[in-house]
C-alpha positions, 0 to 999 in steps of 0.5 A: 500500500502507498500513502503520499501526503497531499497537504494539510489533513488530505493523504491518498490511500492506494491499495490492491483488494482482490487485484483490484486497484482501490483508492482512498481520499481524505480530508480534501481541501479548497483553495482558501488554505493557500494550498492548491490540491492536485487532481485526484480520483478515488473509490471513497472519500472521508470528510472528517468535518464541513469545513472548507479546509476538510471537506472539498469533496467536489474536486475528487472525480470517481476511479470509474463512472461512478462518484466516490463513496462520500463517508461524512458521519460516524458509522460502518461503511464499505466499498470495493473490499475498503472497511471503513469506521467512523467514529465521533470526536470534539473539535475542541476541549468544550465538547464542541461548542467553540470548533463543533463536532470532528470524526475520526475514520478508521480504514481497513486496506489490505489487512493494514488499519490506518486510523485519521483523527480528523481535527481532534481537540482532545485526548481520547476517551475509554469508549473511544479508544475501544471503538478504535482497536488496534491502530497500524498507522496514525495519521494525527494533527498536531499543529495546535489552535484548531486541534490538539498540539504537539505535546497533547498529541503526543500523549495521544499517540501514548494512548493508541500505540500505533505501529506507524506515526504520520503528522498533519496539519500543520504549517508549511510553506503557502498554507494560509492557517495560523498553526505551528510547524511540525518542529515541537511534535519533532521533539515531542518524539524524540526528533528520530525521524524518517522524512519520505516523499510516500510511504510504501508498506506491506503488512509484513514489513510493520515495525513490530517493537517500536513506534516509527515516526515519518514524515512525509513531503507534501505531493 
């Protein structure tokens, strides 16, 4: 499986189910975050929130006739053999009363289960982390003011123990959003790194008796 990091919260899932070529979107964004996204097709699309810098779901085009599979909303879902679950968070430390309401999507794609918090503002509850299960690899925010910061995410990280973390949304060079960079995670982790352009992974090749950190280049 292959995933490249498109910017801000939006990766591309590629897989193989059955032979068949299968492709997942998340988190599509618009152009007022100063990032332009590149032309993407897929099988389905996540979109953790209804805002404009999460849920551009009109620029993704189908890998066939059909439109991709839209998954907006906490629940089960399947499409051409990819599992997907979604399940409820907080925007924010209110309960959402300041940012509202984020979901959190777990994917099952060739046996690897990738989870993206979406805009988490908090830690996680013991309900959560059971819907959860176990967790492959992480993608998770960690630039701040919107979402949880970079010492509160690594506490998350803590918490799910995934085999893979992945950092997103956070600043880089054109994104118009007031966050901060990817620096105080770095720290946070112990500043062990591997800085990749995509990440190609089998389920045999998991690390099996560390957390790996990477960092991917935006596409």
């Amino acid at each position: 499986m292959d995933i490249t990091w498109l910017g801000h919260s939006c990766f591309k899932m590629e897989g193989k189910i059955k032979g068949q070529p299968v492709i997942v979107i998340t988190d599509p964004y618009d152009n007022s975050t100063g990032l332009k996204l590149p032309k993407v097709k897929a099988d389905l699309v996540s979109v953790s929130h209804a805002h404009e810098d999460h849920n551009n779901y009109a620029v993704v085009s189908g890998t066939e006739e059909a439109l991709p599979l839209l998954i907006d909303r906490p629940g089960e879902y399947e499409v051409k053999g990819i599992f997907a679950t979604g399940i409820g968070s907080y925007h924010d430390k209110k309960q959402g009363e300041e940012q509202g309401k984020s979901i959190m999507f777990r994917f099952d794609i060739e046996g690897i289960k990738i989870l993206h918090l979406g805009d988490l503002g908090t830690s996680l509850s013991s309900a959560q982390l059971e819907r959860i299960e176990d967790v492959d690899i992480l993608l998770i925010p960690v630039g701040g003011k919107y979402t949880i910061d970079a010492k509160e995410a690594a506490a998350v990280v803590r918490q799910i123990e995934p085999r893979i973390v992945i950092p997103m949304h956070y600043s880089i060079p054109g994104l118009k959003l007031d966050v901060d960079g990817v620096e105080k995670f770095k720290k946070e982790m112990g500043n062990k790194v591997e800085v990749l352009n995509k990440l190609k992974i089998a389920k045999k090749d998991l690390p099996q008796d560390e957390i790996k950190f990477i960092i991917l280049e935006k596409a």
